[in-house]
N, C-alpha and C positions, 0 to 999 in steps of 0.2 A: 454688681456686688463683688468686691472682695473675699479674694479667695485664705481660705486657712488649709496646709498640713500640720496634723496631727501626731506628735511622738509619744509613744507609750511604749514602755519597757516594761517585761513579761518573764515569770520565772512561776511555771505551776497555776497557772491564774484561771484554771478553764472555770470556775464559778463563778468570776467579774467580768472575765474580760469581753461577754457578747453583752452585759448590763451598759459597760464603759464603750463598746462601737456602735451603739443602736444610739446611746442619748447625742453620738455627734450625727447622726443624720440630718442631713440634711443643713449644718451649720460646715462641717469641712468639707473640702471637694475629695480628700486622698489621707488616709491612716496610713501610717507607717508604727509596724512592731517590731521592737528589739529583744529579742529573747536570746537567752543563757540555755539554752541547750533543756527547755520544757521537757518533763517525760511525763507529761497527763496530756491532756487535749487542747490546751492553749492553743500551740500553732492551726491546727485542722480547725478550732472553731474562729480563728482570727481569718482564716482564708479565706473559710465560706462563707464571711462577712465584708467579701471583698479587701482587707487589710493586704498589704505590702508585708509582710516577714523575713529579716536579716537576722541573724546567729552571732552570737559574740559573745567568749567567754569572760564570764565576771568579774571584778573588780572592785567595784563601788557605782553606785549612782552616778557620778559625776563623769569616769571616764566611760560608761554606757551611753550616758546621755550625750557625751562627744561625738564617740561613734556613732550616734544615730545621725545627728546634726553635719559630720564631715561624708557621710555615706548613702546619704535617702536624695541626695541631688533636688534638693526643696528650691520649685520654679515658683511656689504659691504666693502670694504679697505677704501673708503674715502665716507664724509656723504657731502652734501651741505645746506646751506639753501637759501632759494630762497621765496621772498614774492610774494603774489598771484595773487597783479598787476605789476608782471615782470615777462618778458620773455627773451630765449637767442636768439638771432639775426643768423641768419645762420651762419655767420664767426666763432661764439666762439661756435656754436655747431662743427663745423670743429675742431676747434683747440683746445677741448676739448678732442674729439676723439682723435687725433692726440696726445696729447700727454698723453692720458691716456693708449694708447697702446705699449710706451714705457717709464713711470717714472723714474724721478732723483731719486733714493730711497735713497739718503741725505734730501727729499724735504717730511716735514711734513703739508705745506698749501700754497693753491693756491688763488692769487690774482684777482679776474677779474674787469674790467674797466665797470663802470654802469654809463649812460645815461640818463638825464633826461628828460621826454616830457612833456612840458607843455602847455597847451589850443593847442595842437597839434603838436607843436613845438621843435625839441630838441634844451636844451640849454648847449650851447658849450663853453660859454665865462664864467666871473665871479667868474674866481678859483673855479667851477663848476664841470669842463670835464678834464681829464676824473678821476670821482671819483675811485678811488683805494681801493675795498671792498673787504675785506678777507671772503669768502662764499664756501671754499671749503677746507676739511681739512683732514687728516689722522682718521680716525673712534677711539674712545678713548682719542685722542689729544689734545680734543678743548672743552671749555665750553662756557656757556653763561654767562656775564657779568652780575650780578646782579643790574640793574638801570632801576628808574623809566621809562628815556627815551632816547634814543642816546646808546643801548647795542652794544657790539660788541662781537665776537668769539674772546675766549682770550684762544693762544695756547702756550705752555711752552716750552720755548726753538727754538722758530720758526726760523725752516729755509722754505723760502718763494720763489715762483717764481710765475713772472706775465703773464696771459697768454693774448698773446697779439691775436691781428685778431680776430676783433667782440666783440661786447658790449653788456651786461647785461641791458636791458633794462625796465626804469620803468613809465610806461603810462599806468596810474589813469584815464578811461573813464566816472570816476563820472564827474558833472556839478564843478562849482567854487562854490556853495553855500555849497555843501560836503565838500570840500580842508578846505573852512573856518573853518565849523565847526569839522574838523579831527584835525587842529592845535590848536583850540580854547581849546580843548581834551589833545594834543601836552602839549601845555604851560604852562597845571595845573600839567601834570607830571613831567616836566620842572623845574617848583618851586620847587617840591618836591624834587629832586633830589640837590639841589642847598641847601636847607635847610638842606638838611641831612649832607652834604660835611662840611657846615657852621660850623653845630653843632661838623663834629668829628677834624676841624681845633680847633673849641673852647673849646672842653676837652680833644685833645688828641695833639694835633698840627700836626694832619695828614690827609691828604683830601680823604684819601683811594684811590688811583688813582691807577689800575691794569696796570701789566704791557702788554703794548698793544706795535703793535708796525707800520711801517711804515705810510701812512699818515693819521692813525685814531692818532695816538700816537702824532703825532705833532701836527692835529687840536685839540682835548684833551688839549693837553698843553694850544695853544696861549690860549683859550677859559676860563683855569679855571685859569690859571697864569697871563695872559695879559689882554685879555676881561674884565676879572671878576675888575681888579684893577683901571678900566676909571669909571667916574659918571656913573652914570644910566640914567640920561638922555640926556647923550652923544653917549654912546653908539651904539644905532639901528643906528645913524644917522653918525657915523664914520664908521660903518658898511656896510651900504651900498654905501657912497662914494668909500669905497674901493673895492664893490663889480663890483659896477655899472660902476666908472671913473677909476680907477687902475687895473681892471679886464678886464675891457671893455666890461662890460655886456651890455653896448648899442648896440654892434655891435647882438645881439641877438634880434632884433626889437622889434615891438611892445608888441609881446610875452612875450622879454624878460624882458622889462621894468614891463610889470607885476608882474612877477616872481620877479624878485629882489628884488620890492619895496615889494611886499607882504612878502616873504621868507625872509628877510634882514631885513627889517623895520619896515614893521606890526608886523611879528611874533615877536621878537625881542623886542619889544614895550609892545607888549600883556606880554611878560613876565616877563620884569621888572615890568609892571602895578598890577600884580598881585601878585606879590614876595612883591610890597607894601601896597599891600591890604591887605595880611596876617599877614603882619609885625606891621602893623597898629590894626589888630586885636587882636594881640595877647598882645600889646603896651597896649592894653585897658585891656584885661586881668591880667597884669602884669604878662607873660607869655615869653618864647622864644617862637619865631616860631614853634623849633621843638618839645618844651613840650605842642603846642596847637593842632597840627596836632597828639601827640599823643594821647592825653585828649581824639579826636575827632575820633579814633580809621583807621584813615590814615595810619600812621606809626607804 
């Protein structure tokens, strides 16, 4: 059987994170956590769950999940990454198993289908379900996308299969006053990412866009190719009709109406709001965006 390590990056998580090392038993040989300096019980309960813990102060996802990747000395055939409010569902620990005991060895990363629970709910509709997350990959294969926010494992040459039966499950046991302010968090990296793109269309005429591939590679697209090219204050709200009426995120009740409107709309809202508020700042400066966010030592 083919062996998997496991990366999971850790900031305050002691309510997920023995959920998130109990459902890889038995599918990885070795956890490895990346934590920012936890001051609740993260580390003590990732230990004595046999978990590996390294320290590294924050940044972003993407250069976290570097450090993990350049510093966990990963010997295993294939590595995962898995965040620390997800777990796997019995089925895809099954079917993990299962075909980790006999690999396509043309087959350099694995797809798995993630689920999302919200206010307790999993939401199934809204071009939502089932999201198609590349989190399993040939050890060596696979890097981390360098971006503010929305990174993805970008592998070269990907040959890919999806393993189906069971879902990768992601339920956030914080309150909705946490969600808000995690997006609020979200949106400002959001900008940044969106200004940086700006900036190397307008000195280079390239938006830097890595090659990714199945449906990160397409939502990527419509996002920086289509999304990007509607008003701004059209947007959210095209957005979520299509999520809500064309998806039929209603059929997701009252749940899901939350979820839409907030995930869809709000967010979505918050972030053009503030992609104008910097634009506006830097307007005042006689500044681009991205020469202010570097003045200010952002970028």
């Amino acid at each position: 059987m083919h062996t998997i390590t496991a990366i999971i990056l850790t900031f305050n998580e002691e309510q997920h994170i023995e959920r998130c090392i109990r459902s890889l038993d038995g599918v990885v040989e070795r956890v490895c956590v990346i934590d920012s300096f936890s001051t609740d019980r993260t580390v003590e309960i990732a230990e004595s769950l046999g978990a590996e813990v390294a320290r590294n102060p924050w940044k972003n996802y993407a250069t976290q999940f570097q450090f993990g990747l350049d510093s966990c000395d990963i010997t295993s055939d294939w590595t995962m990454r898995i965040d620390a409010d997800e777990y796997l569902e019995d089925g895809l620990r099954t079917s993990l198993k299962t075909w980790l005991s006999a690999p396509n060895e043309t087959v350099n990363a694995l797809y798995l289908r993630r689920k999302m629970v919200f206010l307790g709910r999993p939401i199934t509709h809204g071009f939502f379900y089932p999201a198609m997350m590349l989190r399993v990959w040939r050890t060596g294969a696979g890097r981390i996308e360098q971006r503010w926010m929305d990174e993805h494992v970008i592998v070269e040459n990907v040959q890919s299969e999806t393993i189906e039966g069971g879902d990768l499950v992601d339920h956030n046991l914080n309150d909705l006053s946490w969600w808000v302010a995690k997006h609020n968090g979200y949106a400002t990296r959001e900008v940044y990412d969106m200004v940086e793109i700006m900036e190397r269309e307008r000195t280079t005429k390239d938006a830097g866009m890595e090659t990714m591939s199945g449906q990160a590679a397409r939502k990527r697209w419509l996002k920086e190719k289509v999304y990007t090219r509607i008003p701004s204050t059209l947007r959210a709200s095209l957005y979520f009709v299509y999520r809500y009426i064309f998806g039929r995120g209603f059929l997701d009740g009252k749940e899901g109406f939350f979820f839409h409107f907030l995930q869809a709309y709000w967010y979505r809202t918050l972030v053009e709001a503030k992609l104008f508020e910097l634009e506006t700042r830097a307007s005042d400066r006689g500044l681009t965006p991205y020469d202010l966010l570097v003045e200010e030592g952002v970028l």
